[in-house]
C-alpha positions, 0 to 999 in steps of 0.5 A: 500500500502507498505511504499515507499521512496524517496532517495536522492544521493549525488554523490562524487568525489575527496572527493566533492560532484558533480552533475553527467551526465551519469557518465562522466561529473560531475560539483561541489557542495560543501562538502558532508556533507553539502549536507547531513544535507541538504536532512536530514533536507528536509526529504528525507527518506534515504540518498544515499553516491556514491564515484565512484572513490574508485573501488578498493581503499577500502571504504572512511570511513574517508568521512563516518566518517565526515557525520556521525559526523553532527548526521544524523538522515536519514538512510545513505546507502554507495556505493564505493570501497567495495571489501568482507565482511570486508570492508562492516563491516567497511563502518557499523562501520564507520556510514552507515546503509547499504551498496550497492555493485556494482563492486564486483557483477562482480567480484564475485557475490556469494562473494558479496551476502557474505556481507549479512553473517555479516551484514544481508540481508536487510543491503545490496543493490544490484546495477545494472547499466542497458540499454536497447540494442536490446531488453535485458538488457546490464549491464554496469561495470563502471571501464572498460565501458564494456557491457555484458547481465545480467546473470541470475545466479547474480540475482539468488545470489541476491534472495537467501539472497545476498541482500535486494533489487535491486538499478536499474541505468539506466546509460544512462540517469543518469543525464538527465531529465525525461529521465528514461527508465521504460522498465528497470523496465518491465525487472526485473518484475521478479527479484523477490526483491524489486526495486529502480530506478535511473537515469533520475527521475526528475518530480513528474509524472515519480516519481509517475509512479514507485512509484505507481508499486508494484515491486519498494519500492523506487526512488533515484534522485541525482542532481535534488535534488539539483538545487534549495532549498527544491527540496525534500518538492515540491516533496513530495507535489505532491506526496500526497496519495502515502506513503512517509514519510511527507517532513520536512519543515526546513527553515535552510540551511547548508552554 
């Protein structure tokens, strides 16, 4: 079986770390960073930096440039306030080892899919936040709470080397536990890239589930990674026999 991941998120806001509930309702953790050197200590296999507040400011490299500074050693993927090629460069340059568009798919999917002209295919996410609505997907633009079907051609971009994979966010129910929709993932058994699912992942049987599907390479929780300490090991405990990355068992924890 192909190597699978598990991917923690850190949501960040006002430049905080929060928990999120479909991205309406958002609740403080602490400093990003500190959140970071957590999930790199437990063994999460890449870590996921989401600032949904930057749509159109630009990236936040300074917030980068802080974790980056505490030596991860969890590849760092960044999302937020990416708008063409040369800001996807700075997110790299500042700390990040791939980036995850969004926004900029809406705007403009062929220039998105032009991110992975400097940077390289497998150096870029796509990111998708999805519902399921009369039977069809509905793709939600965060800025304007807009709704519209997927057109086929952003996906057809997507294949033809704009990205490596497809981050699957089931918007409705981010936050919410066990709550994820797999019908999500029935939808685009035929995107033709590998898949990431979110949104809702909270028990080690829905994250099993999508594991063991052989269109989805990873599954990313956010706030439930962070109710309780070491979240990340009693994951990966129950997981056993799929192929993840062993947890690291750190009894040391960033205050």
């Amino acid at each position: 079986m192909t190597p699978k991941r598990l991917i923690g998120v850190i949501t960040v806001r006002g430049g905080w770390a929060v928990q999120s509930i479909g991205y309406a309702r958002h609740l403080p953790i602490g400093r990003p960073e500190i959140v970071a050197g957590n999930l790199d200590r437990w063994g999460v296999d890449e870590i996921l930096l989401q600032c949904t507040d930057h749509a159109g400011q630009g990236p936040d490299l300074a917030l980068l440039e802080r974790v980056s500074r505490t030596g991860l050693s969890t590849p760092l993927i960044y999302a937020g306030g990416i708008r063409h090629a040369s800001d996807a460069v700075a997110v790299v340059k500042s700390g990040a080892d791939r980036v995850c568009v969004d926004a900029l798919l809406h705007d403009d999917a062929s220039r998105a899919a032009g991110i992975a002209a400097p940077l390289g295919t497998q150096a870029v996410i796509a990111a998708l936040p999805l519902a399921m609505d009369g039977g069809g997907l509905q793709w939600l633009d965060h800025r304007t709470g807009a709704r519209r079907p997927l057109p086929p051609g952003v996906l057809a971009t997507l294949r033809n080397g704009g990205a490596s994979e497809v981050f699957v966010i089931d918007w409705r129910h981010e936050g919410q536990p066990a709550a994820f929709n797999f019908a999500l993932l029935d939808a685009l058994r035929d995107a033709g890239l590998p898949l990431i699912a979110f949104g809702g992942l909270s028990t080690p049987e829905q994250l099993r589930r999508a594991l063991e599907r052989p269109d989805v390479a990873a599954v990313a929780i956010g706030n439930f990674l962070h109710y309780r300490e070491h979240a990340v090991q009693v994951f990966k405990r129950e997981l056993q026999g799929l192929p993840l990355r062993p947890a690291a068992f750190s009894s040391e924890v960033w205050r």
